[in-house]
SEKOLPA-243410 format. One record per residue: residue in three letters; residue number from 1; z, y, x of N, C-alpha, C, CB in turn. Coordinates in Angstrom, 2 decimals, padded with zeros to 5 digits. Glycine has a CB too. Example, Ala and Ser with C-alpha at 12.3 -4.5 7.8 and 13.67 -1.06 7.14 Angstrom:
2
resn,resi,n_w,n_v,n_u,ca_w,ca_v,ca_u,c_w,c_v,c_u,cb_w,cb_v,cb_u
ALA,1,007.80,-005.69,013.19,007.80,-004.50,012.30,007.80,-003.30,013.20,009.05,-004.47,011.31
SER,2,007.08,-002.25,012.85,007.14,-001.06,013.67,007.87,000.03,012.90,005.72,-000.60,014.08
//
This chain:
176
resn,resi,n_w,n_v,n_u,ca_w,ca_v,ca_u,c_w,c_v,c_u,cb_w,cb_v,cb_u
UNK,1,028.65,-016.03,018.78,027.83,-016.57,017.71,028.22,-015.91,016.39,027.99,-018.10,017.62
UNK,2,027.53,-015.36,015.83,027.61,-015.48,014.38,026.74,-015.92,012.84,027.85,-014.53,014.31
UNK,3,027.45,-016.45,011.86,026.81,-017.39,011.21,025.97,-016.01,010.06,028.05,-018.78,010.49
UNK,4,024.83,-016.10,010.41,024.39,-015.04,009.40,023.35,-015.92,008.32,023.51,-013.64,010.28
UNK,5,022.71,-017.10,008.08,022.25,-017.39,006.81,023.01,-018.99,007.03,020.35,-017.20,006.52
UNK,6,023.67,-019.80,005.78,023.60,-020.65,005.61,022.86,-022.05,006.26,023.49,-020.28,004.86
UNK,7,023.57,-022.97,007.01,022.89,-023.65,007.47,022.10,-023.08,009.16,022.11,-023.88,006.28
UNK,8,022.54,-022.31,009.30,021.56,-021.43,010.59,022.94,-020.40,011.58,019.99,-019.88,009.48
UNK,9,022.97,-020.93,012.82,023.94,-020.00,013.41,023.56,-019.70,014.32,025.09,-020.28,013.63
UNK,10,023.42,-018.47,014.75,022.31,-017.71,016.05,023.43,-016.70,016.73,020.61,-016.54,015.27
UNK,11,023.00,-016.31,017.99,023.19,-015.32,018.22,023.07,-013.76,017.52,022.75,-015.53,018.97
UNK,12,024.25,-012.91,017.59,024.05,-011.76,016.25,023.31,-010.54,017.12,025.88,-011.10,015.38
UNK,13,022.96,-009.92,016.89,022.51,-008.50,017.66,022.31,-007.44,016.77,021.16,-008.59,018.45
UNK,14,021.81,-006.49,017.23,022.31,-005.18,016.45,021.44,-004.92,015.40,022.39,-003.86,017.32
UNK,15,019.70,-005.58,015.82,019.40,-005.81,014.60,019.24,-006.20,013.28,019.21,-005.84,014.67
UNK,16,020.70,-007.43,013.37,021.18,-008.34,012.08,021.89,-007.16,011.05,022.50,-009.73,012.60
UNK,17,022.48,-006.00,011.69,023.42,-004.80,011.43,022.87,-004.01,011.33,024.30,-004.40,012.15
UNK,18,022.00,-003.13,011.17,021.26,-001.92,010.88,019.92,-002.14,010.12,020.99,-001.22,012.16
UNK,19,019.49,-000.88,010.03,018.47,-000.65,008.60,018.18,000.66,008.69,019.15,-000.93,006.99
UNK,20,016.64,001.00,009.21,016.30,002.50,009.77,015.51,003.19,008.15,014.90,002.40,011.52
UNK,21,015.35,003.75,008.08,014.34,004.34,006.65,014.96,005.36,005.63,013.94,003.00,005.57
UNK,22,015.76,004.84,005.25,016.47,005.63,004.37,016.17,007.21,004.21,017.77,005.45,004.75
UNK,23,015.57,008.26,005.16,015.40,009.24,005.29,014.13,009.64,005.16,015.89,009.47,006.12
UNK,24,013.40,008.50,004.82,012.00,008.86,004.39,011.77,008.43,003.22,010.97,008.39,005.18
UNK,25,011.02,009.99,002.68,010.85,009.75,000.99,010.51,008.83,000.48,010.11,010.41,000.35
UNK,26,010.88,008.50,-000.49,009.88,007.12,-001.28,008.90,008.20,-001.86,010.81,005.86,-002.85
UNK,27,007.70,006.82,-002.19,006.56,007.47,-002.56,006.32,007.32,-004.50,005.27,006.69,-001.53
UNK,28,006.83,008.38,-005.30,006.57,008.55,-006.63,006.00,007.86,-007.91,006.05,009.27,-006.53
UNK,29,004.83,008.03,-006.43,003.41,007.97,-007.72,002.95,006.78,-008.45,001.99,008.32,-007.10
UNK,30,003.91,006.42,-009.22,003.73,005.35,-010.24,003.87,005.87,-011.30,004.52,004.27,-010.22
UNK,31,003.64,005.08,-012.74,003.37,005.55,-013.82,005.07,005.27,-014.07,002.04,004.87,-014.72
UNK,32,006.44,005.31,-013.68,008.41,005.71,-013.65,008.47,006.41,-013.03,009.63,004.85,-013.16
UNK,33,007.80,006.98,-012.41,008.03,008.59,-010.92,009.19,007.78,-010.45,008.67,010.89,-011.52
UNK,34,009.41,006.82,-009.86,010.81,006.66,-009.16,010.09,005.37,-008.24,012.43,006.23,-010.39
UNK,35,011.21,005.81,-006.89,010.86,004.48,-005.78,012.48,004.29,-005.19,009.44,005.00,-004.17
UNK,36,012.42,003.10,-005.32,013.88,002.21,-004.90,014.05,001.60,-003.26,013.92,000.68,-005.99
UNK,37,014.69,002.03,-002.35,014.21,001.44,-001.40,015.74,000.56,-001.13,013.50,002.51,-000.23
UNK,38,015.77,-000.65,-001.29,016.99,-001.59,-001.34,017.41,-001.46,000.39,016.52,-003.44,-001.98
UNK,39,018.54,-002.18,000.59,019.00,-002.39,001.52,020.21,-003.37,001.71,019.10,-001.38,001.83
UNK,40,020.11,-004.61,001.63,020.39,-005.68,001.11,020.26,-006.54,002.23,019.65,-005.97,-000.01
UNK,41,020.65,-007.82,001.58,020.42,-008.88,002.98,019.34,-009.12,003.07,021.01,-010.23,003.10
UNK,42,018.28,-009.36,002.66,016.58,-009.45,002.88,016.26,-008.39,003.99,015.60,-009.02,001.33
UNK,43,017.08,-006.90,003.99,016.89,-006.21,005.00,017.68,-006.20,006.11,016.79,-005.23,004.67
UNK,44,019.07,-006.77,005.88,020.07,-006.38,006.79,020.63,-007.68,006.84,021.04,-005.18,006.38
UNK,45,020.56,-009.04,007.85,021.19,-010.47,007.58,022.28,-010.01,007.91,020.75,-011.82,008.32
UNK,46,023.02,-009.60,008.26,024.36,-009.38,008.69,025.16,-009.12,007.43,024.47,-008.22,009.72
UNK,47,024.57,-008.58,006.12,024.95,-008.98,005.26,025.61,-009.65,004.28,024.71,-008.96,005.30
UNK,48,025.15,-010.68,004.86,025.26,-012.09,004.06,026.80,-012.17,004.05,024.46,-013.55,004.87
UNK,49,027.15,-013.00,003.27,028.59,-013.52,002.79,029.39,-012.02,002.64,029.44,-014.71,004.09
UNK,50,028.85,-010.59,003.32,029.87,-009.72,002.75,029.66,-009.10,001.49,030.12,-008.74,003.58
UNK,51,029.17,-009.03,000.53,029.29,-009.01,-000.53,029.18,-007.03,-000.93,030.64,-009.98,-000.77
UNK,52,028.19,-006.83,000.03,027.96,-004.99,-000.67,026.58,-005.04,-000.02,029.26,-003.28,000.08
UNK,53,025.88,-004.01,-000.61,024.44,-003.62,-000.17,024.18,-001.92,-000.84,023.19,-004.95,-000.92
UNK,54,023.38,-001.64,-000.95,022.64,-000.15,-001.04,021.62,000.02,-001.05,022.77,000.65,-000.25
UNK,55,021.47,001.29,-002.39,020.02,001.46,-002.55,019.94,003.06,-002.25,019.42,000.94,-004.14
UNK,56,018.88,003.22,-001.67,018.52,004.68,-001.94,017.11,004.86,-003.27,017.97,005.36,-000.20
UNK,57,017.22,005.81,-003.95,016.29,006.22,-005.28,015.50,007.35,-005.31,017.07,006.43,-006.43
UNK,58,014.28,007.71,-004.97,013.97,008.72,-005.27,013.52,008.60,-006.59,013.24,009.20,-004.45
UNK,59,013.10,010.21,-007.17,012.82,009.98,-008.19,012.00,011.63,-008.56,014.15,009.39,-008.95
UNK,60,010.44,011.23,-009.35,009.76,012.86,-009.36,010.06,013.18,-010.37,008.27,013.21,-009.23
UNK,61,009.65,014.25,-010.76,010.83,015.13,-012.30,009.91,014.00,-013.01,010.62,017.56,-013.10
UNK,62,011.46,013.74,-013.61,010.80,013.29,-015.32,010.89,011.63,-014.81,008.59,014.04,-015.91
UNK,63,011.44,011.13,-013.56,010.94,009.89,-013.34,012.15,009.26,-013.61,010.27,009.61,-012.01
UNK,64,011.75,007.97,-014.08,012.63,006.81,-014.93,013.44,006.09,-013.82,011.58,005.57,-015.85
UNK,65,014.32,005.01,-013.73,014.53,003.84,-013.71,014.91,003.15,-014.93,015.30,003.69,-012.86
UNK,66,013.73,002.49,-015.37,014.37,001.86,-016.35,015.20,000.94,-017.05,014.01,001.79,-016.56
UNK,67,015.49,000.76,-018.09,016.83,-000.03,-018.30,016.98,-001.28,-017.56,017.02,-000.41,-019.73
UNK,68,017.57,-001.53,-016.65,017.95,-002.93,-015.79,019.45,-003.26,-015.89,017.60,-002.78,-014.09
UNK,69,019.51,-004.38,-015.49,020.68,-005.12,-015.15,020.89,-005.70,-013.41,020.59,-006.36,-016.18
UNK,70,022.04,-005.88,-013.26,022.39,-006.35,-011.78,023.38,-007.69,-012.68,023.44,-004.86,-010.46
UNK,71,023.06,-008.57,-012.36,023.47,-009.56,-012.84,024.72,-010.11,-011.75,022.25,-010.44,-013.11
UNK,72,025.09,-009.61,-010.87,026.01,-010.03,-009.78,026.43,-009.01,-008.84,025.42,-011.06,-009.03
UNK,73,026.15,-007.55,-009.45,026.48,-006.34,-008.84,027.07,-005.89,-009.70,025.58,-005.51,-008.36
UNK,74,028.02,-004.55,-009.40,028.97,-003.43,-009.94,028.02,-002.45,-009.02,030.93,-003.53,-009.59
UNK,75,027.64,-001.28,-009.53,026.75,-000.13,-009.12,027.81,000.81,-009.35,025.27,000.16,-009.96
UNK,76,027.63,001.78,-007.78,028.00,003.04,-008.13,027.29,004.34,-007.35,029.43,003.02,-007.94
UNK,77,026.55,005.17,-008.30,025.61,005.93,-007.96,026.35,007.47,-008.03,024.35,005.63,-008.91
UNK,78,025.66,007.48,-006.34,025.93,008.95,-006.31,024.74,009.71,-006.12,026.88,009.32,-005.26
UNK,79,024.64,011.39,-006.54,023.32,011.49,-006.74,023.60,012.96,-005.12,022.68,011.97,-008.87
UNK,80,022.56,012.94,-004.91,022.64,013.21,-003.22,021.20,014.77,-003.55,021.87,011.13,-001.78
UNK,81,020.77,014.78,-004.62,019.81,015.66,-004.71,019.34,016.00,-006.42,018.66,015.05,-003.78
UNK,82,019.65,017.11,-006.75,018.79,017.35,-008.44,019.65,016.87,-009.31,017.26,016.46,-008.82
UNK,83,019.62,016.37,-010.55,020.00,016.44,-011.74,019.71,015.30,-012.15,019.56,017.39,-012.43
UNK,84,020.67,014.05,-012.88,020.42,012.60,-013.55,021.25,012.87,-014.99,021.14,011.09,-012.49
UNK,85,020.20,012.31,-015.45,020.92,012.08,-016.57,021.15,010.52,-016.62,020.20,012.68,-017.82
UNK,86,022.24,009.41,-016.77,022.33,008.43,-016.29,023.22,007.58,-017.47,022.80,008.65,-014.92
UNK,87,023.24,006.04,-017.59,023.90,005.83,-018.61,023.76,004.18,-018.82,023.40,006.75,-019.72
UNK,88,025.09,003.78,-019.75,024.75,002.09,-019.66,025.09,001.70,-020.98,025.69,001.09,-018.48
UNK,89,024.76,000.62,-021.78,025.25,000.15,-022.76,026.00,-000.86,-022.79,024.55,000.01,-023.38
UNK,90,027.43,-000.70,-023.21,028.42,-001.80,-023.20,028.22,-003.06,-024.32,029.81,-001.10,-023.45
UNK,91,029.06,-004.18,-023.89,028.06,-005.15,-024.77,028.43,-005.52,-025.75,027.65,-006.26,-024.32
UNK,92,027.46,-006.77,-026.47,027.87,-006.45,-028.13,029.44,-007.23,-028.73,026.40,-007.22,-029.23
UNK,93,029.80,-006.54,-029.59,029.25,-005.88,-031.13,029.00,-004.61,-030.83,030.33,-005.87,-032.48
UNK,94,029.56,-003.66,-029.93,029.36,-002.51,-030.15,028.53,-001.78,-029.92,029.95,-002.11,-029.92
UNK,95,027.45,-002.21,-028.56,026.61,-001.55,-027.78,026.79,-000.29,-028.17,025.32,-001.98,-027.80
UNK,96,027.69,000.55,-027.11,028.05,002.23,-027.32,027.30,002.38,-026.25,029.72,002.96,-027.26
UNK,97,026.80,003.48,-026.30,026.00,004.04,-025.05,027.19,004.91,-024.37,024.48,005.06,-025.50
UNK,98,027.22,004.71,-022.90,028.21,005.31,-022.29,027.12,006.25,-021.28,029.39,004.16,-021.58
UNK,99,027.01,007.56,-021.41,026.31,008.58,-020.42,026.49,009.76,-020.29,025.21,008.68,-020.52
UNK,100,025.71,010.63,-019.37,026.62,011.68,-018.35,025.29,012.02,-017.71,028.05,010.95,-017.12
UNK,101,025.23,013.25,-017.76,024.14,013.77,-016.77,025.34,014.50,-015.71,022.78,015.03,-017.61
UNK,102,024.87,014.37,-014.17,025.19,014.10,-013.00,024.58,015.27,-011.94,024.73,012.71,-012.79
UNK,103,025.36,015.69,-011.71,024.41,017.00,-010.61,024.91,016.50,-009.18,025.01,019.13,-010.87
UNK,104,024.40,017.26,-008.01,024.61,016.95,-006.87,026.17,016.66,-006.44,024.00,017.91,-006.22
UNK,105,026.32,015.45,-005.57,027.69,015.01,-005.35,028.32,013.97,-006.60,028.59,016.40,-005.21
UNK,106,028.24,014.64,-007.74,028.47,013.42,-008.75,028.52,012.22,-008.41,027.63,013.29,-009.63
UNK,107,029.31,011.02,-009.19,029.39,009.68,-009.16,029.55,008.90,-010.41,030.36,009.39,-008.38
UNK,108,029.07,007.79,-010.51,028.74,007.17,-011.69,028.92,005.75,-011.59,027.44,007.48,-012.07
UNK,109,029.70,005.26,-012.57,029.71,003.57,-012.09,028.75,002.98,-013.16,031.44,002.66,-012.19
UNK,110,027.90,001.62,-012.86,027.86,000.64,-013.88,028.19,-000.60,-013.61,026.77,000.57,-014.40
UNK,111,028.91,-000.94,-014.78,029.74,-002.34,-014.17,029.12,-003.27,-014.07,030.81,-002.90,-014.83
UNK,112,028.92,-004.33,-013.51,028.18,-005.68,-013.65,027.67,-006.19,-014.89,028.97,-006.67,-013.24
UNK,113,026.35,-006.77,-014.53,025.88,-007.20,-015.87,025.36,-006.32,-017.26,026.94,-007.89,-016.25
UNK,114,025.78,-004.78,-016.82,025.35,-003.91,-018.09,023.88,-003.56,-018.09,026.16,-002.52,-018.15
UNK,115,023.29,-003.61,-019.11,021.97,-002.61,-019.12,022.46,-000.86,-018.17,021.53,-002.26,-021.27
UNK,116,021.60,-000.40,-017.72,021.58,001.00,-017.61,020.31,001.48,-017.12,022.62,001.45,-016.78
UNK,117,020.51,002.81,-016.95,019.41,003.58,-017.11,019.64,004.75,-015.97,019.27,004.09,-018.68
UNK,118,018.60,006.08,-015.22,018.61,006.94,-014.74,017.46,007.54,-015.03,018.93,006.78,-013.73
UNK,119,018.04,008.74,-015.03,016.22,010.02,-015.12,016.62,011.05,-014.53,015.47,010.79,-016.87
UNK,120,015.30,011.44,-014.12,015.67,013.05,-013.48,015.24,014.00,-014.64,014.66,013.54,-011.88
UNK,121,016.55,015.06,-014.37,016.20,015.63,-015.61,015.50,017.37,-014.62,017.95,015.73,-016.97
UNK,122,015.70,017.45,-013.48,015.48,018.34,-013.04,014.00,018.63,-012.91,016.15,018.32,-012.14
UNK,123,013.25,019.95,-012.29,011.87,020.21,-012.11,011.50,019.77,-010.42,011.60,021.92,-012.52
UNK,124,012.14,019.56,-009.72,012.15,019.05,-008.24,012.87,017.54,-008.34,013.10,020.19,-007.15
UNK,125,012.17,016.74,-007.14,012.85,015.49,-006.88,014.23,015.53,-006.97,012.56,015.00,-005.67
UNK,126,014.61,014.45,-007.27,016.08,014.11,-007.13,016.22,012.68,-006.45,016.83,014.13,-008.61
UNK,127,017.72,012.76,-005.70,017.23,011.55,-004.66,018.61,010.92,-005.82,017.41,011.70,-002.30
UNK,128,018.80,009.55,-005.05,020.82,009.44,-005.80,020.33,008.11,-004.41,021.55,008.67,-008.58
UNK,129,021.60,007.63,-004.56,022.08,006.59,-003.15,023.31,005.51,-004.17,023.20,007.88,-001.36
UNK,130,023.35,004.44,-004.51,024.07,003.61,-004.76,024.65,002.66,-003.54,023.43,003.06,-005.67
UNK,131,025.73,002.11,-004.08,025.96,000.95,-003.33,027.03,000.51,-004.07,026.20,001.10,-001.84
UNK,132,026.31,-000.93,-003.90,026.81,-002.35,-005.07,027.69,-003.34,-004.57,025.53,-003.37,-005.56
UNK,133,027.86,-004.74,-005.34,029.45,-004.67,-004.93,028.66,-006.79,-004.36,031.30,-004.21,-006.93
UNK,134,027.67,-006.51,-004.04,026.88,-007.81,-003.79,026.08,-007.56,-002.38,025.75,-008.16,-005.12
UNK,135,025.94,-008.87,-002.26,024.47,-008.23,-001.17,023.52,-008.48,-001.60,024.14,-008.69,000.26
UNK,136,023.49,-009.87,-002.61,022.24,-009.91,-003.47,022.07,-009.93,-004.51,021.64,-010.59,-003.39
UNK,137,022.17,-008.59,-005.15,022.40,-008.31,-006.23,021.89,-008.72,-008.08,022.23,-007.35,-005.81
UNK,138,020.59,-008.98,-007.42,019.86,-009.60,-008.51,019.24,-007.92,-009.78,021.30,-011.01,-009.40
UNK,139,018.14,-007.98,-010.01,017.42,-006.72,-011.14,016.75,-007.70,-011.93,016.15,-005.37,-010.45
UNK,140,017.38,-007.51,-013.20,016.48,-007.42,-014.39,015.94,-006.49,-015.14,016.87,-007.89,-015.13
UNK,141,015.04,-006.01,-015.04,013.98,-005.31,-015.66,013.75,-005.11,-017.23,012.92,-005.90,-015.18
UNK,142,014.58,-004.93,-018.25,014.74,-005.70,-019.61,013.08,-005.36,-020.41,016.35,-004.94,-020.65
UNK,143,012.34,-004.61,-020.15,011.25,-004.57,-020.82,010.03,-005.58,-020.00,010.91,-003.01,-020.97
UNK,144,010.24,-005.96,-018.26,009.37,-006.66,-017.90,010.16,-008.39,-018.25,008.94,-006.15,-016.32
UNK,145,010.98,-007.98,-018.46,011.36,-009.41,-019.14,011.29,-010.21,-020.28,012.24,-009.51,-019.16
UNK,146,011.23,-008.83,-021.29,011.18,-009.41,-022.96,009.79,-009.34,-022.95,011.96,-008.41,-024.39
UNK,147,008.63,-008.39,-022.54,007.61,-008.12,-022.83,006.53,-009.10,-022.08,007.58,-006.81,-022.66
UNK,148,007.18,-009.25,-020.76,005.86,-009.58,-019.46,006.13,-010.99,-018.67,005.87,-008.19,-018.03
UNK,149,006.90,-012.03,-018.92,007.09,-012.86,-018.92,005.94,-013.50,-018.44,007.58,-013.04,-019.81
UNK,150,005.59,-014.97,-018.00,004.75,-015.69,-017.64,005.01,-017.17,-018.04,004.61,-015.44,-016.40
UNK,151,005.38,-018.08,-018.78,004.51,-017.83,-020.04,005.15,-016.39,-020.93,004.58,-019.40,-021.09
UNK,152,004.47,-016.36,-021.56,005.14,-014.92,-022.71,005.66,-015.85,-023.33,004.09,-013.70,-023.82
UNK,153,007.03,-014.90,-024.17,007.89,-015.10,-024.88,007.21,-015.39,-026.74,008.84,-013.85,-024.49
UNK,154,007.24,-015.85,-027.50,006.39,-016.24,-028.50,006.30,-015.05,-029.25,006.83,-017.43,-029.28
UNK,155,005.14,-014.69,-029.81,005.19,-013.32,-030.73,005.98,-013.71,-032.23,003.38,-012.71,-031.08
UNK,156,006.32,-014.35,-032.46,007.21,-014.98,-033.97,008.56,-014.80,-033.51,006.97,-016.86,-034.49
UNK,157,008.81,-015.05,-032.38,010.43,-014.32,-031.86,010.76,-013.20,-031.67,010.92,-014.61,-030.75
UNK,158,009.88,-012.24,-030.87,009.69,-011.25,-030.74,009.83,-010.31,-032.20,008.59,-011.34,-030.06
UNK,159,008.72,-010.50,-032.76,008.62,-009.63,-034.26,009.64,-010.07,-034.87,007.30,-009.83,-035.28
UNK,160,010.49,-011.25,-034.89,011.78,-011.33,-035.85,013.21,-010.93,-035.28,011.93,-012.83,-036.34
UNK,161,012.89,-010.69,-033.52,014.00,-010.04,-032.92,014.55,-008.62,-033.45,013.65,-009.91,-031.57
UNK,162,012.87,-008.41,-033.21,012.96,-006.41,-032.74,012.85,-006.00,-034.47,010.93,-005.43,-031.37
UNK,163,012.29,-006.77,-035.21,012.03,-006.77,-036.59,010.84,-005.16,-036.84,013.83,-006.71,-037.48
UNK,164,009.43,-005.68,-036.25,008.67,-004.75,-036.01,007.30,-005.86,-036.64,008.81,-004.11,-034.30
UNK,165,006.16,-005.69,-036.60,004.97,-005.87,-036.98,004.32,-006.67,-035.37,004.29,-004.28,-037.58
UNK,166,003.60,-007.42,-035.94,003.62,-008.08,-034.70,002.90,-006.86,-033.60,002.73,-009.66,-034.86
UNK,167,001.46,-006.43,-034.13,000.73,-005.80,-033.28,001.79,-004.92,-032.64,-000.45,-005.13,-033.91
UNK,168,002.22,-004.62,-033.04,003.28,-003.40,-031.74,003.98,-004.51,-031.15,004.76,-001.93,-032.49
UNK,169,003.97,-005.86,-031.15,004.89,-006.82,-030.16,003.72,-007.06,-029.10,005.60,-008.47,-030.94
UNK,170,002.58,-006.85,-029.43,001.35,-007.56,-028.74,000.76,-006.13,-027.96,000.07,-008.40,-030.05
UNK,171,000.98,-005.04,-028.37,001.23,-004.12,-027.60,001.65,-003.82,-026.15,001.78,-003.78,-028.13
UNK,172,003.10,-003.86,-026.95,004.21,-003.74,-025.88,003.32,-004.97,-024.79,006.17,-004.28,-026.59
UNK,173,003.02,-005.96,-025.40,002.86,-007.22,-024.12,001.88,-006.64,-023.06,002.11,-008.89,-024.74
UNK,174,000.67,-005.99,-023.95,-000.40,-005.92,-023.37,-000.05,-005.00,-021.89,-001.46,-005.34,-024.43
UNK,175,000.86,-004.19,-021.58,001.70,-003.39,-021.02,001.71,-003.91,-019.77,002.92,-003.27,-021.64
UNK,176,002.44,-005.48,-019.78,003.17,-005.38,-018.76,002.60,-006.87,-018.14,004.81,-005.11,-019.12
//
């Protein structure tokens, strides 16, 4: 027997333990050129209670991940194809930007909880492969969060946050 979700104890088999895909491209074509293909306990129950997971990233020239957080992960990205330029902001008072563009084999940490960022800086795909220090790591998205919310966030907070005019707050919203 093994106990793979809370409350639920089954027989384990090999499919609780493996995760086939990884070797097929993600597909680009979004308006971030980048596709994330997780590998986590949602994919892998065997997972559970051990506390690591993995992502593979593609990414088409010029393609983003944009600034996120892992709210219960430590990331460490290695880049497996092309050129990243990659980077996180430590938190306040200082918010220093800590970054490093990354060529093949390279490694890169971001610690839990930080904003960070990746781009390809190369003219061909670049892949990178992480693996985090959770199985469920948790992504915050910081622009689908401040901007795209459900209810939205009030435009009088917004314009006195970012200290901008509202229409570029109503902008940004219209976005996301």
């Amino acid at each position: 027997m093994f106990y793979v979700k809370p409350g639920i104890t089954y027989l384990a088999q090999a499919d609780n333990f493996s995760f086939g895909g990884l070797h097929i491209p993600g597909n680009t074509s979004n308006p971030l050129g980048v596709n994330v293909t997780p590998v986590n306990v949602a994919q892998i129950p065997g997972l559970n209670t051990l506390g690591i997971s993995l992502a593979r990233i593609h990414y088409a020239p010029g393609g983003v991940t944009p600034p996120h957080t892992h709210p219960r992960a430590t990331e460490v990205l290695t880049v497996v194809k092309g050129k990243l330029y990659v980077g996180f902001v430590t938190s306040n008072p200082e918010n220093k930007l800590i970054s490093k563009v990354l060529n093949k084999g390279d490694v890169f940490v971001f610690p839990v909880g930080l904003v960070h960022f990746q781009q390809n800086l190369g003219s061909g795909t670049a892949i990178s492969q992480s693996s985090l220090s959770s199985q469920n790591l948790g992504v915050i998205t910081v622009a689908n969060s401040v901007f795209g919310p459900n209810p939205s966030i009030s435009d009088d907070v917004l314009t006195k946050a970012f200290q901008v005019d509202k229409s570029i707050i109503s902008s940004l919203q219209a976005q996301f």
